[in-house]
C-alpha positions as CSV (number, residue, x, y, z in Angstrom):
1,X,-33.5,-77.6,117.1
2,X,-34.4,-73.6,116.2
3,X,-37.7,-72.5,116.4
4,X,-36.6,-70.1,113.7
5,X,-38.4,-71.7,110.6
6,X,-35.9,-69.7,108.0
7,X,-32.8,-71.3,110.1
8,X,-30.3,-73.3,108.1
9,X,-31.0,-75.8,110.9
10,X,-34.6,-76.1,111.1
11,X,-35.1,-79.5,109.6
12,X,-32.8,-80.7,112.8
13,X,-30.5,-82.7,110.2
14,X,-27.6,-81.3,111.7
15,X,-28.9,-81.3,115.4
16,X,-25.7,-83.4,116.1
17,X,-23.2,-80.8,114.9
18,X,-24.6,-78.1,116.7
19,X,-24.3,-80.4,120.1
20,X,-21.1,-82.1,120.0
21,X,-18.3,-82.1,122.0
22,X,-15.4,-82.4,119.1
23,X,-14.1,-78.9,118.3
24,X,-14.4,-80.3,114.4
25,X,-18.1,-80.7,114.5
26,X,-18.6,-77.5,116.4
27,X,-16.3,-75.9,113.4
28,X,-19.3,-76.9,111.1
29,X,-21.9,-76.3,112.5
30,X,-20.8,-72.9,112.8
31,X,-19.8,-72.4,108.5
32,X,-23.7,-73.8,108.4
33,X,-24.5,-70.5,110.8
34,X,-22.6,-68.0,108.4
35,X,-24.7,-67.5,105.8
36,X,-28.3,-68.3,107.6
37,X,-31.2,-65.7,107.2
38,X,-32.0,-65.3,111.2
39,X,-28.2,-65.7,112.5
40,X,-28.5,-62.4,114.9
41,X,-32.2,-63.4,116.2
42,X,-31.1,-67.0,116.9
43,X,-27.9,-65.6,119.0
44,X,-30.3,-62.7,120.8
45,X,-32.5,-65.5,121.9
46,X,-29.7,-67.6,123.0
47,X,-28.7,-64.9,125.1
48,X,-32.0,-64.1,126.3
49,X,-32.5,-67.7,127.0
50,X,-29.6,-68.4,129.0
51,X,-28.7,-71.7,126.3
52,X,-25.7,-73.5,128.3
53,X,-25.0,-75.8,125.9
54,X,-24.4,-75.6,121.7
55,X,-23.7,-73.5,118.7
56,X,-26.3,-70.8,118.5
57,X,-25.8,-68.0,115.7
58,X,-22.3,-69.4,114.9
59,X,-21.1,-68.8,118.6
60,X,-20.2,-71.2,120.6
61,X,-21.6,-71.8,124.1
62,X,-20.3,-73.8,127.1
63,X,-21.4,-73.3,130.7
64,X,-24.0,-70.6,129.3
65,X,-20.7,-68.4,127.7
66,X,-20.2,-67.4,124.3
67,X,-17.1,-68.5,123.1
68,X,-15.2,-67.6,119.8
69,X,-14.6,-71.8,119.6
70,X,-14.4,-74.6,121.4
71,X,-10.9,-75.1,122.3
72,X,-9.0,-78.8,121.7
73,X,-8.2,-80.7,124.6
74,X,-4.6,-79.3,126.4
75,X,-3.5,-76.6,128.6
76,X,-4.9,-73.3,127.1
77,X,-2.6,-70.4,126.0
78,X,-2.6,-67.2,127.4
79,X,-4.6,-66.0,124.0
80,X,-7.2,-68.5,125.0
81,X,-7.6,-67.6,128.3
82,X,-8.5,-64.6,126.8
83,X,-11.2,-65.7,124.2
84,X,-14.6,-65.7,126.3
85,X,-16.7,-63.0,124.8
86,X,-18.7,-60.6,126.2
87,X,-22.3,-60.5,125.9
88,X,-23.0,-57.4,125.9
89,X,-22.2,-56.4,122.1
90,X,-23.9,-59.0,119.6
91,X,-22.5,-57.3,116.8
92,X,-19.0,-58.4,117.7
93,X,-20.2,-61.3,119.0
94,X,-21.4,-62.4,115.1
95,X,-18.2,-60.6,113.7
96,X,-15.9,-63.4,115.5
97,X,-17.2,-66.4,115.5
């Protein structure tokens, strides 16, 4: 899955979590993102890559936008509507997810 060969998900063991569409999975595959060695290079290259799809760094992505999480099924709050991140600042990016 990561061409990053220190990434928690290298082996591609989890390549299911990290490509799901159940908020639960995406949930975990972003704990296994938390404590990796090369979480801020995987997001950067993400970015750089234009990745539409996936958790990459512990962010969530859908349509190519970084996303705190991926929201459960139902009209979103006002709070949610609110929750797409900007891409600009990766530090904040990795503080919130």
């Amino acid at each position: 899955m990561n061409d990053l060969p220190d990434a928690r998900c290298a082996d591609g063991s989890s390549h299911d979590l990290f490509f799901s569409e159940h908020p639960s999975d995406l949930a975990a595959a972003q704990a296994l993102c938390m404590d990796c060695a090369v979480r801020r290079p995987c997001l950067e290259r993400a970015l750089a890559l234009g990745c539409d799809w996936g958790v990459w760094g512990g962010v969530v992505f859908i349509d190519g936008r970084p996303f705190h999480r991926k929201r459960g099924r139902g009209r979103p709050s006002r709070n949610d509507l609110q929750r797409p991140l900007e891409v600009e600042d990766i530090a904040d990016l990795l503080r919130s997810a």
